[in-house]
C-alpha positions as CSV (number, residue, x, y, z in Angstrom):
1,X,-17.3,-0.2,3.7
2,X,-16.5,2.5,1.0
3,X,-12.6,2.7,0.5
4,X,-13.3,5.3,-2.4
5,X,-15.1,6.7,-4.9
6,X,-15.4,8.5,-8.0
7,X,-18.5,10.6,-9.8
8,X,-18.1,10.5,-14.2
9,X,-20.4,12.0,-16.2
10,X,-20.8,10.6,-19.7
11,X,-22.6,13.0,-22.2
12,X,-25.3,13.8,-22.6
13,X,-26.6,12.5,-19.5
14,X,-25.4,9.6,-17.4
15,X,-23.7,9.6,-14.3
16,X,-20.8,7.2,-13.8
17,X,-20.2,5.7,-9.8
18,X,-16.9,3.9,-9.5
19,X,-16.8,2.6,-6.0
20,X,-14.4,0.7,-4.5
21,X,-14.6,-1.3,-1.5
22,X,-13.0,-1.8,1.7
23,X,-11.0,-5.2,1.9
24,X,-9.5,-6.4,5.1
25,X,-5.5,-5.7,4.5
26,X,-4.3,-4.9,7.7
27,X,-4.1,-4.8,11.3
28,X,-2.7,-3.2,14.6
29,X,-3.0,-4.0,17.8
30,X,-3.3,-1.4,21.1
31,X,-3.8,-2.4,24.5
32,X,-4.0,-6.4,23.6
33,X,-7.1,-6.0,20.9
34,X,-6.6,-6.0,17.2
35,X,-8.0,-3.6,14.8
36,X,-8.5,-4.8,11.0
37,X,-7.3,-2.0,8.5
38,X,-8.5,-1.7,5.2
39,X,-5.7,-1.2,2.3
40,X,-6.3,2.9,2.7
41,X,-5.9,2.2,6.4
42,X,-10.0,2.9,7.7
43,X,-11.1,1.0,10.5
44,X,-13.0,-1.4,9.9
45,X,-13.7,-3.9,13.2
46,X,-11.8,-4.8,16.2
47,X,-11.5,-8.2,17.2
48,X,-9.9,-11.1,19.8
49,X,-10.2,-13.6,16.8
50,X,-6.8,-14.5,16.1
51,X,-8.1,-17.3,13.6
52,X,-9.9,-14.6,11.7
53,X,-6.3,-12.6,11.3
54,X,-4.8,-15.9,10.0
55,X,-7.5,-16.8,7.8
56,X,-7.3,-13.5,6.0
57,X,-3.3,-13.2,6.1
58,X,-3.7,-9.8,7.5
59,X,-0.1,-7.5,7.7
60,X,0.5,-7.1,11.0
61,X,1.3,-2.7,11.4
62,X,3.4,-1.8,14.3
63,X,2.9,2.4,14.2
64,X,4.1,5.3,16.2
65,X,1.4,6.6,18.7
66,X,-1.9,6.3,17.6
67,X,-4.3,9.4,18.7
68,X,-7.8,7.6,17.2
69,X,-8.6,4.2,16.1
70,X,-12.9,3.9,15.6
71,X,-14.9,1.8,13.4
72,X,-15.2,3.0,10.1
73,X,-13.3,5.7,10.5
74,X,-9.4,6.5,9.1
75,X,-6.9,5.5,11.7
76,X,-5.3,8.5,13.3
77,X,-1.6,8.5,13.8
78,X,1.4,10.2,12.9
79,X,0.7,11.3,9.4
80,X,4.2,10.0,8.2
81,X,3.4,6.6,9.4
82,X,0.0,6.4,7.9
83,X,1.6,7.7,4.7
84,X,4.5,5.5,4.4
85,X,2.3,2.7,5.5
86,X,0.3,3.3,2.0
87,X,3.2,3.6,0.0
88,X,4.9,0.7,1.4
89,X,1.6,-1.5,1.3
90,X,1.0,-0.4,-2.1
91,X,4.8,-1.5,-3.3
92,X,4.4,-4.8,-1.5
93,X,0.5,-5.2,-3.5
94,X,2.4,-4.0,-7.0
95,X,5.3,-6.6,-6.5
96,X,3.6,-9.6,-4.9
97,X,4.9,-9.5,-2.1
98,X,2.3,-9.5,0.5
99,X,1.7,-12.9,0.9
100,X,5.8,-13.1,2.0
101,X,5.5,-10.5,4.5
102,X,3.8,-10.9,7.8
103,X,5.0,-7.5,9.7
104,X,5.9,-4.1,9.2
105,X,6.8,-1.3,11.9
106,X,7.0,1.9,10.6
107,X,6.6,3.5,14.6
108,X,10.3,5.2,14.1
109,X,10.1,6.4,10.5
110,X,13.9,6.5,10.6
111,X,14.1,2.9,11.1
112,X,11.1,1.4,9.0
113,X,11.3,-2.8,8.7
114,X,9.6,-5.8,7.6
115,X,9.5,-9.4,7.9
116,X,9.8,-11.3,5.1
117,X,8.9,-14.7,4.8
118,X,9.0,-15.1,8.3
119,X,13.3,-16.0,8.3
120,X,14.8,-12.2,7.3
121,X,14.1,-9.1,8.6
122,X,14.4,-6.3,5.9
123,X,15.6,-3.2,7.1
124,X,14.7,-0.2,5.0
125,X,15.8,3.0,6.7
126,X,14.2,6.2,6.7
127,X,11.4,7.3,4.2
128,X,13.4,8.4,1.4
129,X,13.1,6.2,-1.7
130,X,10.8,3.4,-0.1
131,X,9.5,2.3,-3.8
132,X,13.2,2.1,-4.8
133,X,14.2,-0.1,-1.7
134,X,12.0,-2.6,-1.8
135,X,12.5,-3.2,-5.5
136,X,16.2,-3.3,-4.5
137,X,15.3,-6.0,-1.6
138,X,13.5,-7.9,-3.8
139,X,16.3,-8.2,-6.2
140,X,18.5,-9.4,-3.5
141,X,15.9,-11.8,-2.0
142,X,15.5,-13.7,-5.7
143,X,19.1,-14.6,-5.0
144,X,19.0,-16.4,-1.3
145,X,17.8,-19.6,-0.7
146,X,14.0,-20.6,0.6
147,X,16.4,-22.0,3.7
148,X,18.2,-19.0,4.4
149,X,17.5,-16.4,7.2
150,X,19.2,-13.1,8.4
151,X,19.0,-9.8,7.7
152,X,18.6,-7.9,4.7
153,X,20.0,-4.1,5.0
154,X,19.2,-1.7,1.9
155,X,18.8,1.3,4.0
156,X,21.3,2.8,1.9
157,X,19.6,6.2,0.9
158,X,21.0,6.2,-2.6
159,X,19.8,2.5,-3.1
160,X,23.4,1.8,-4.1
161,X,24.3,-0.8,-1.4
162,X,22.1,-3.8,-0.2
163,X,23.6,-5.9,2.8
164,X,22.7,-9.9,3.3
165,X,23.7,-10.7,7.2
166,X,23.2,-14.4,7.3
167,X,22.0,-15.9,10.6
């Protein structure tokens, strides 16, 4: 699949095609079968191939209620979800931090988390400032130990507070 495109033209007559392509990213799952996401959230396949999830080291997307999930199509949900799905996945591709996080649920955009390397669970808050937060978490998360689990709170909206609840 397509993710996107562009159309240049270079004087005095060539046409420039910038495509970029659909890479498996993501995935949700409704009514026990999985859906693969693309990084700009389009459907790409469903599947019951769990091995084929793990292989690929696909984030796991818990969202609100989804109206329309079909092949090769954009997944249809609440647009604040989708959209703070894409920022969050893009801050998490820009950091290096995807191959740490294995879920995020974004379904109450009031109380958006993540798991992150499988022993915290990162609680960003509401949509304000995601970019901000999750530069803050990871910050905090250079300073704990590989051993360490609990819970890391920086839903503070002003970014000013970040809270380390060990297990």
């Amino acid at each position: 699949y397509v993710d996107s495109f562009k159309v240049k033209r270079r004087f005095p007559s060539t046409i420039v095609f910038e495509v970029v392509q659909s890479k498996p990213s993501m995935y949700t799952v409704i009514s026990n079968q999985m859906f693969v996401l693309s990084q700009s959230l389009r459907v790409l396949s469903d599947t019951n191939d769990i091995n084929y999830i793990e292989e690929n080291k696909l984030l796991k997307v818990n969202f609100g209620e989804i109206t329309k999930c079909v092949a090769g199509e954009y997944i249809v949900a609440d647009s604040e979800c989708v959209e703070m799905t894409k920022t969050i996945y893009n801050s998490f591709d820009e950091m290096g931090l995807l191959p740490y996080v294995s879920e995020l649920d974004v379904s109450d955009r009031f109380d958006i988390n993540f798991n992150y390397k499988a022993s915290y669970q990162v609680k960003l808050g509401d949509s304000k400032n995601l970019n901000q937060k999750i530069k803050f978490m990871n910050a905090i998360a250079e300073q704990l130990t590989d051993s360490g689990s609990g819970i890391i709170d920086v839903s503070d909206e002003n970014v000013k507070e970040g809270i380390v609840k060990n297990f």
